[in-house]
PLY file of the C-alpha trace (Angstrom):
ply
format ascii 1.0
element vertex 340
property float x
property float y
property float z
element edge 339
property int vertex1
property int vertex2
end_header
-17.58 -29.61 25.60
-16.62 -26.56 27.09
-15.54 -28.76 29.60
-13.08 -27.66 32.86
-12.54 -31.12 35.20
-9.04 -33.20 36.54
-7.86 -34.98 33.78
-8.73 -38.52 35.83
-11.89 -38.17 34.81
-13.40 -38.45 31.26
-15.76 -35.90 29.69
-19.08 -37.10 31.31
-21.61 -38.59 28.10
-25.23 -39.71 27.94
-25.39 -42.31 30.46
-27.39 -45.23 30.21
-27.39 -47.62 33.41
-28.45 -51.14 34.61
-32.00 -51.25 36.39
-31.67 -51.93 39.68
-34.84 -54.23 40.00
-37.07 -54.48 43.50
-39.49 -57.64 44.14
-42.08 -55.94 46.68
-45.42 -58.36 47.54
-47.44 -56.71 44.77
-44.99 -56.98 41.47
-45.41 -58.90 38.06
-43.69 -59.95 35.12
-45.63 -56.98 32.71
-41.74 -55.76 31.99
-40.90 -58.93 30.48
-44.26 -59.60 28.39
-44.76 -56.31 27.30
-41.50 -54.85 26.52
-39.01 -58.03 26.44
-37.12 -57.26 29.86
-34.75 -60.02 30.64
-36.25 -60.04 34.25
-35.02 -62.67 37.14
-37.56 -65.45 38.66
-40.20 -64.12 40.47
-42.03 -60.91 40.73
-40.68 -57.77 39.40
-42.77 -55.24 41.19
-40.39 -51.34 40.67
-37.29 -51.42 37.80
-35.41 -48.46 39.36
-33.93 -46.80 36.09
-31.58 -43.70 36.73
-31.02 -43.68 40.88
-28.94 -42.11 42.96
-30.36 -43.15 46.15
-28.23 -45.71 48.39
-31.22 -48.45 49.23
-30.49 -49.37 45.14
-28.17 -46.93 43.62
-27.44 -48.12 39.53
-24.77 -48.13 37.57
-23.34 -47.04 34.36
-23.67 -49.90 31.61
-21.40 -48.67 28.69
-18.47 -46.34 27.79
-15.37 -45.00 30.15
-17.53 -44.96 33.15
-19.16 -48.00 32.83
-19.86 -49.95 35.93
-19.77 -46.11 38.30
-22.80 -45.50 40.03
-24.87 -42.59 40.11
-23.62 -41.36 43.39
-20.23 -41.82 42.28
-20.36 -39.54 39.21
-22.14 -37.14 41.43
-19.05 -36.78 43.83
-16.77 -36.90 40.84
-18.45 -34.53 38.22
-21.04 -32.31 40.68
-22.80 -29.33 38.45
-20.97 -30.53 35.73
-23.25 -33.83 35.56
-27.01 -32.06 37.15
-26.24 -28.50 36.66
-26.30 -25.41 38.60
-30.02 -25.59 38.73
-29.33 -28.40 41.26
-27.79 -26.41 43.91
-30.37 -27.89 46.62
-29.45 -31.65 45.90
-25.44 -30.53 45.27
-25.47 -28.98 49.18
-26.63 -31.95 50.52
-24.91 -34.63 47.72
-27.76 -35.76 46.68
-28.56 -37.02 42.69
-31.87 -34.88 42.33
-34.21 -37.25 40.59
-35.41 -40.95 40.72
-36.58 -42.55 37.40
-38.97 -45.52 37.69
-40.76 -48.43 36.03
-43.40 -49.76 38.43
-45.49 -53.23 37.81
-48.83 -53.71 39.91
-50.08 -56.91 39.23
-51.78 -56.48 42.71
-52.33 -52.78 44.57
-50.10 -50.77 46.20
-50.83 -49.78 49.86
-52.90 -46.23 49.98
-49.85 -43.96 50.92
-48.81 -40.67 51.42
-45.03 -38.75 51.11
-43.95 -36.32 53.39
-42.60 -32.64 52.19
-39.01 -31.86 51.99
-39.22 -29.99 55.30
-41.37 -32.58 57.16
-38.19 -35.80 56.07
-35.77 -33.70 57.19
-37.06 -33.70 60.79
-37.87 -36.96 60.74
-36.88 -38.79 58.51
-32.69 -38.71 59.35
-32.48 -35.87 56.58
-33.76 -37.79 53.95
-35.64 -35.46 51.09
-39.44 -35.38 50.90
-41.11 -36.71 48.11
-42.91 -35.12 44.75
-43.79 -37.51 41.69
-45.34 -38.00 38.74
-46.58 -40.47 36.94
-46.87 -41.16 32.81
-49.24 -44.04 31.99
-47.66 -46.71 29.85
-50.11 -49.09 29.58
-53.53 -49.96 31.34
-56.18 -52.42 31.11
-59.42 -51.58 30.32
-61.15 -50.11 33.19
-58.12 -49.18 35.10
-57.85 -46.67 37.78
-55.89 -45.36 40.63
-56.71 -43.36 43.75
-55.72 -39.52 44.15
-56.55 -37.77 46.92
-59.70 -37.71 48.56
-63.71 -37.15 48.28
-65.26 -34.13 49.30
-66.45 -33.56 52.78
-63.28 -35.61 54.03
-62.31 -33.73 57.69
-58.85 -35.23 59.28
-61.28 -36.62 62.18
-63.01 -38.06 59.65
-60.07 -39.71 57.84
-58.45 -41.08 60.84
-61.93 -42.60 61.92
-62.20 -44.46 58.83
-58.61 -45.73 58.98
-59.59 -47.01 62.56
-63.09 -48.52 61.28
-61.41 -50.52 57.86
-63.56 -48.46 56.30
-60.98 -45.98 54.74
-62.22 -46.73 50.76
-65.43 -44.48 50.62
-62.65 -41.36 51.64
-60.46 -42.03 48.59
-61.18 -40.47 45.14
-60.75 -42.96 42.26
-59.28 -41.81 38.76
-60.49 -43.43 35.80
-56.17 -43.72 33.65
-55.20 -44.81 29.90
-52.13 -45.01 28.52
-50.59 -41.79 27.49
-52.56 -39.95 31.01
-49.90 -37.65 33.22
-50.83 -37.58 36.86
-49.18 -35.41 39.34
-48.75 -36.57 42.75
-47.04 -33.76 45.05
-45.91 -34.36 48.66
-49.21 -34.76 51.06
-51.64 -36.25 48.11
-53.19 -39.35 49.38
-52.25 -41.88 46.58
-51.93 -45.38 45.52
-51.24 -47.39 42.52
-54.09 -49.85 41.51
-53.92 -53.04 39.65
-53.72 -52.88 35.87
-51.31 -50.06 34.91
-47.95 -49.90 34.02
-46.38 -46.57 35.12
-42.75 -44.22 34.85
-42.65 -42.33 37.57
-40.03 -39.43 37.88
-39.87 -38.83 41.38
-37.88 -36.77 43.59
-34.70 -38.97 44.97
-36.76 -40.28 47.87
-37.97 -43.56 49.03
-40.33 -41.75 52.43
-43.61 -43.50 52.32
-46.33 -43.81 54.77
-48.63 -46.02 54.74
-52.17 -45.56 55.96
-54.11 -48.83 54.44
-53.45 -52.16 53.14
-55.90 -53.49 51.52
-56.05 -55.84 54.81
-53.35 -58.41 53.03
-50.22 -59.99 54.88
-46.66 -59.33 53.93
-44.60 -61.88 52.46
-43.40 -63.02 56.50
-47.37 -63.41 56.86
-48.02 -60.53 59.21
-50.04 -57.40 58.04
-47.08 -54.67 57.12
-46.92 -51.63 58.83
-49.17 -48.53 58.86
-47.62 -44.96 60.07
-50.70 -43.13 60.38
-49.70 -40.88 62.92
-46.74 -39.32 60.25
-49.07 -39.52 57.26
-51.84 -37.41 59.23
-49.60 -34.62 59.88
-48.46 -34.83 55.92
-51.69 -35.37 54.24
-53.07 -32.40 52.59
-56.75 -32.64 53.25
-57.64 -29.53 50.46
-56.59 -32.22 47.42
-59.96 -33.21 46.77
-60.60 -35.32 43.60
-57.47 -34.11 41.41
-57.42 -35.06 37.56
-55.27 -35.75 35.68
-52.38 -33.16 34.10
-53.62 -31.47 31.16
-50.74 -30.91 28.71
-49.48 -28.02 27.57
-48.74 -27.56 24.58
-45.07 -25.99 24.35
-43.35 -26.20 20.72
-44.63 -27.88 17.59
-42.13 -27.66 14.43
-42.04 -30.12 11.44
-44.37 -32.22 12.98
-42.15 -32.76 16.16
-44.19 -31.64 19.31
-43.29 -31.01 23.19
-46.28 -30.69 25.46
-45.44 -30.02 29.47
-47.03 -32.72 31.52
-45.93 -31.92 34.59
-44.79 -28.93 36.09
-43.38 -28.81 39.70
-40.41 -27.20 42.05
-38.36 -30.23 41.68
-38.84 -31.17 37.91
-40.39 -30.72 34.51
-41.76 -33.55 31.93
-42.41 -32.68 28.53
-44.27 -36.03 26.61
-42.06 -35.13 22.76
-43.89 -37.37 20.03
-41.66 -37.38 16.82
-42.68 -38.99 13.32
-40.23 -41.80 12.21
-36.99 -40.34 10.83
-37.50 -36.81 12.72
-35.00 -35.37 15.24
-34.99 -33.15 18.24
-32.18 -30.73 18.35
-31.09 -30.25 21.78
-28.31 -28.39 24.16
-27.27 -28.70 27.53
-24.70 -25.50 28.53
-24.66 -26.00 32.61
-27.60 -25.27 33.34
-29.74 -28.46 34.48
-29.17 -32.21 33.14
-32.00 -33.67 30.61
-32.99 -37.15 31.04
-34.85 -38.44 27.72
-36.78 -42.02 28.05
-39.06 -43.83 24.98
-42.23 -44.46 26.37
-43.44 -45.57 22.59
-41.51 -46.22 19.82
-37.42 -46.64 19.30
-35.32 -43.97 19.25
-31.65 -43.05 19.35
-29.90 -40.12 21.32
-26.44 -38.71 19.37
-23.98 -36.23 20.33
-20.27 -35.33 19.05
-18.81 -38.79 20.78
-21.31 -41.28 19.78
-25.12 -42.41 19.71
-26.99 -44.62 22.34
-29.73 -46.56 21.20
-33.41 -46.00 23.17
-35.83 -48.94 22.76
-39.47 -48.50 24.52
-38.89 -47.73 28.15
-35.48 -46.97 27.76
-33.86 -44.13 29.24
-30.55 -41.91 29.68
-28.94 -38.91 31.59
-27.64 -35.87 29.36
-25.17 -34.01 31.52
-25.51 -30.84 32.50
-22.70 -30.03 30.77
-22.51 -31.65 27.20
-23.12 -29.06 24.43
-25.37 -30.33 21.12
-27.37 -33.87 21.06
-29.75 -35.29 19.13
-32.69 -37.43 19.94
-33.89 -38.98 16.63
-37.06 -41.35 15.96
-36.43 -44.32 14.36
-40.51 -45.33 13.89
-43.08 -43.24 14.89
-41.92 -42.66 18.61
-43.36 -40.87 22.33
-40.50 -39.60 24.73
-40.72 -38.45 27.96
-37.79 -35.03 28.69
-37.54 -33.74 32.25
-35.08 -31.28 33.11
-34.74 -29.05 36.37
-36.42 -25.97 36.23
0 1
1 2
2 3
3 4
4 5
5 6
6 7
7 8
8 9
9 10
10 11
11 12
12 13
13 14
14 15
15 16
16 17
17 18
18 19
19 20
20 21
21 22
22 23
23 24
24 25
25 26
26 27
27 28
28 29
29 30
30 31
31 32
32 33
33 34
34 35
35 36
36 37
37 38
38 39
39 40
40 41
41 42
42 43
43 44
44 45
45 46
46 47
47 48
48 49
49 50
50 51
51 52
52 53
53 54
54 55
55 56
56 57
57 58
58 59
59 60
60 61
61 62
62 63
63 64
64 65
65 66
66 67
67 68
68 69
69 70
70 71
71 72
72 73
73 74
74 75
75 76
76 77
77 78
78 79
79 80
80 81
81 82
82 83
83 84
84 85
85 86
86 87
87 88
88 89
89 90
90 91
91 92
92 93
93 94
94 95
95 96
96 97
97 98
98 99
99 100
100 101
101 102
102 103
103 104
104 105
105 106
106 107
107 108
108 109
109 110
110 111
111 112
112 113
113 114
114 115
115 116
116 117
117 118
118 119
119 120
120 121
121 122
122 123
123 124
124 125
125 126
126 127
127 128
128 129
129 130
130 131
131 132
132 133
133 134
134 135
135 136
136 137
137 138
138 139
139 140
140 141
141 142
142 143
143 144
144 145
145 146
146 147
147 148
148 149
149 150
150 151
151 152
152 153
153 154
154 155
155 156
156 157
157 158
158 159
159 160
160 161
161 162
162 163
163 164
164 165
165 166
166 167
167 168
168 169
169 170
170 171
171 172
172 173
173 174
174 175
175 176
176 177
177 178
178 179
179 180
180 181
181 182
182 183
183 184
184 185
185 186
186 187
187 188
188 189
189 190
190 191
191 192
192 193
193 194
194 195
195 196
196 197
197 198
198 199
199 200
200 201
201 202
202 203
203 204
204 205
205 206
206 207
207 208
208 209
209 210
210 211
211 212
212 213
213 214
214 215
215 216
216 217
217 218
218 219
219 220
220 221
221 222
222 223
223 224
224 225
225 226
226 227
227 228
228 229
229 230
230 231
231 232
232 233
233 234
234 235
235 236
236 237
237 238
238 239
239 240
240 241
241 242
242 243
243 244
244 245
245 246
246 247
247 248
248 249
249 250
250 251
251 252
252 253
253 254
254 255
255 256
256 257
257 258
258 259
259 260
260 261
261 262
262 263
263 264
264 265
265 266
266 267
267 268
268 269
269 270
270 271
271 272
272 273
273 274
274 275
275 276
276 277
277 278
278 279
279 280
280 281
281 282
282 283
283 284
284 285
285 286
286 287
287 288
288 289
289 290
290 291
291 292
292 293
293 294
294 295
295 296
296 297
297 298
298 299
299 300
300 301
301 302
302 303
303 304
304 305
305 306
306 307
307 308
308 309
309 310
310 311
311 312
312 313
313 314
314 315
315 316
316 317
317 318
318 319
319 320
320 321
321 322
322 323
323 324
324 325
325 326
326 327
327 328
328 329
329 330
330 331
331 332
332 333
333 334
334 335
335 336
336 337
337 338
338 339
């Protein structure tokens, strides 16, 4: 492993971990019917995958460290778990990413996330907030709202927030599965009915909310708006985004990586891989790799062992590891994001 820790703590491994599940007002069941979740009663509404943040940190699920939790094997293993990339999130012991599985069966709230410097301020040094989302599945017809129409002046915006009349500011986006939309800190945003969605997020939870579609919350009274804090966040020059266009990066017996998202806080390659094919891959320090099936069944192998990754599956490669393998088992779409 070329591997230099205490001897009380194993050689960290691909992780996999136990969704921590959340049951806000608008969830579903979509996990369940569509991909065979074992999901509690009720409404499933965010499966938080790979976290690090304390409102639902998760926890190892096999192997030596089974039952840590992410901020645990940060403390214990640091660079040797995210890599020196990571520096910003090691200063301030933070995990640096937030893997999601989010279930609208009704709309979110149109929201907004503050910039790194902006949460520090005021939000009690919590991080800002940069996503991205990967469309697993949509209905027909599906959209979401990104950013606004043209001609949209803050004086205007905060007038339309005050009449109910906010809609005819926001810029809808026509989604299918397989689209890549990139949401960075200050982009008006919200997640519509219809679509299933991983989101690889920076490890945030900041959100304000500007509209609510007028609906109560589940103690029957509307839920808060913090349009004051989303007015000084909200970048008024994204006007009618798309969504990302990939990139093609490698393509080599029939295995090919296209960039879908390229920001300061992470990269996502979508890798599509025919059915017995493998993706050779290294990790020497530098930044972790987190590798998720968004289509297909796959498994990920290295010198100690294999894990096996089903459809919306996915696992942490330390930092620090050496050779892996991620191998299709069917025809099969992955999702890769690394530090950059």
């Amino acid at each position: 492993y070329g591997y230099c820790m205490a001897d009380q703590h194993p050689p960290p491994y691909p992780l996999t971990f136990t969704p921590a599940l959340r049951d806000y007002i608008w969830g579903g069941r979509n996990l369940e019917t569509l991909y065979g979740r074992n999901l509690p009663p009720g409404r499933t509404a965010e499966s938080w995958e790979i976290s690090g943040h304390p409102t639902a940190p998760t926890a190892v699920d096999a192997g030596p460290l089974a039952g840590q939790t992410l901020p645990d094997l940060l403390a214990a293993y640091g660079a040797d778990l995210v890599g020196t990339r990571a520096g910003w999130a090691l200063e301030r012991g933070k995990f640096p990413l937030l893997i999601k599985l989010l279930d609208p069966e009704k709309r979110l709230s149109v929201q907004v996330h503050p910039p790194d410097d902006y949460a520090l301020i005021h939000e009690n040094g919590e991080l800002g907030k940069t996503e991205m989302w990967y469309v697993l599945h949509a209905r027909p017809g599906a959209q979401l709202i990104l950013g606004l129409r043209p001609s949209v002046t803050p004086e205007v915006f905060r007038q339309a927030i005050a009449d109910n009349s906010l809609e005819a500011c926001l810029h809808h986006l026509p989604v299918k599965a397989g689209d890549a939309v990139f949401v960075p800190s200050g982009t008006l945003h919200a997640i519509l009915e219809g679509v299933l969605i991983a989101e690889i997020q920076q490890n945030s939870d900041t959100t304000y909310r500007v509209y609510d579609w007028g609906r109560l919350g589940a103690d029957g009274r509307p839920r808060a708006l913090h349009v004051d804090k989303a007015m000084a966040v909200t970048d008024f020059r994204r006007v009618e985004p798309g969504t990302y266009q990939p990139v093609l990066v490698a393509s080599e017996e029939g295995v090919a990586r296209y960039e879908i998202t390229r920001s300061d806080y992470f990269v996502v390659e979508r890798v599509t891989l025919p059915a017995g094919m493998a993706y050779a891959g290294r990790t020497e320090g530098e930044t972790l790799e987190i590798w998720g099936t968004v289509d297909g069944e796959s498994d990920l192998t290295w010198a100690g062992g294999a894990v096996s990754l089903p459809t919306v599956r996915f696992c942490l490669v330390p930092a620090r590891l050496g050779n892996f393998a991620v191998r299709a088992l069917q025809p099969t779409t992955m999702l890769r994001v690394y530090l950059p």
